[in-house]
Structure formats: C-alpha cells, structure tokens
C-alpha positions, 0 to 999 in steps of 0.5 A: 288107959293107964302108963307105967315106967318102964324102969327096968326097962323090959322088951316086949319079948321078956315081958311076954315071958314074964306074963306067959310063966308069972301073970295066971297064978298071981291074978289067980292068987288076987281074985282067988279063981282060975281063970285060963289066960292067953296070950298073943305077941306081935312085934312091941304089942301084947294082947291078954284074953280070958277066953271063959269069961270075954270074948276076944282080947281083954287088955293090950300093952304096948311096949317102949323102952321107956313105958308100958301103957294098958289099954282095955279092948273088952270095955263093954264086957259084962265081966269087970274089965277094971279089975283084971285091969287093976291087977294087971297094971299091979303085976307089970308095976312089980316087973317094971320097977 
C-alpha cells in the first residue's frame, strides 16, 4: 500500500480521465511493452486491470481530497505486481503534485 498527496487535489472522476487518456502509453513507454489496461470507477474507487497478463483487478486507488492510496489486489500473481505497482504511484505522483 502506498499514499501519495493529493496536492492538486484530483476527483476521482478527473483521475479516471487522466488514467483512461495518459496512463497505457506512459507505463507502456517505461516497461517498453503494450500492455492493454482497463479500467472501472465507482463512486471514489478505481480499479486497474491487465486482463493479458492478471486475472481480475491489479491496483485500486482510493480517491480523497487530501490523498490517493494504492493498493495491490493481484499480490499472488505470477506477473510483477510491484512493478505495475511502482510505475503507477510514479504516474499519480506526477498528477497529483
């Protein structure tokens, strides 16, 4: 799990935008791969899959106005969780300062 202020601070909606248009080609450009991302929001959570290399949801962030917290859902995975992990709390970092 890891928190990241919400400096900006980003809604949940907004950050759902930001991921749906801005997250697959920055991770995509970081591990040099195409992975195919999808994503589900409901009310101040969002859920990330990588439906070719996980089954079911990878990351969820939780949304407040003063901080967005990741959590790993696929942490028995055989893919490195960590590194979509890392990546992501990098992106949202960007986004949120």
């Amino acid at each position: 799990m890891a928190t990241i202020r919400n400096i900006q601070p980003l809604s949940a909606e907004k950050l759902f935008d930001v991921l749906k248009t801005d997250f697959a080609a920055y991770i995509n450009q970081k591990l040099g791969s195409n992975l195919a991302i999808e994503y589900a929001h409901v009310f101040d959570e969002i859920n990330l899959s990588f439906p070719e290399v996980i089954a079911g949801p990878a990351l969820n962030i939780t949304v407040t106005e003063d901080e967005l917290t990741v959590i790993v859902l696929a942490g028995e995975s055989d893919y490195n969780t960590d590194l979509l992990e890392e990546h992501l709390i990098s992106f949202l970092e960007q986004q949120a300062s």
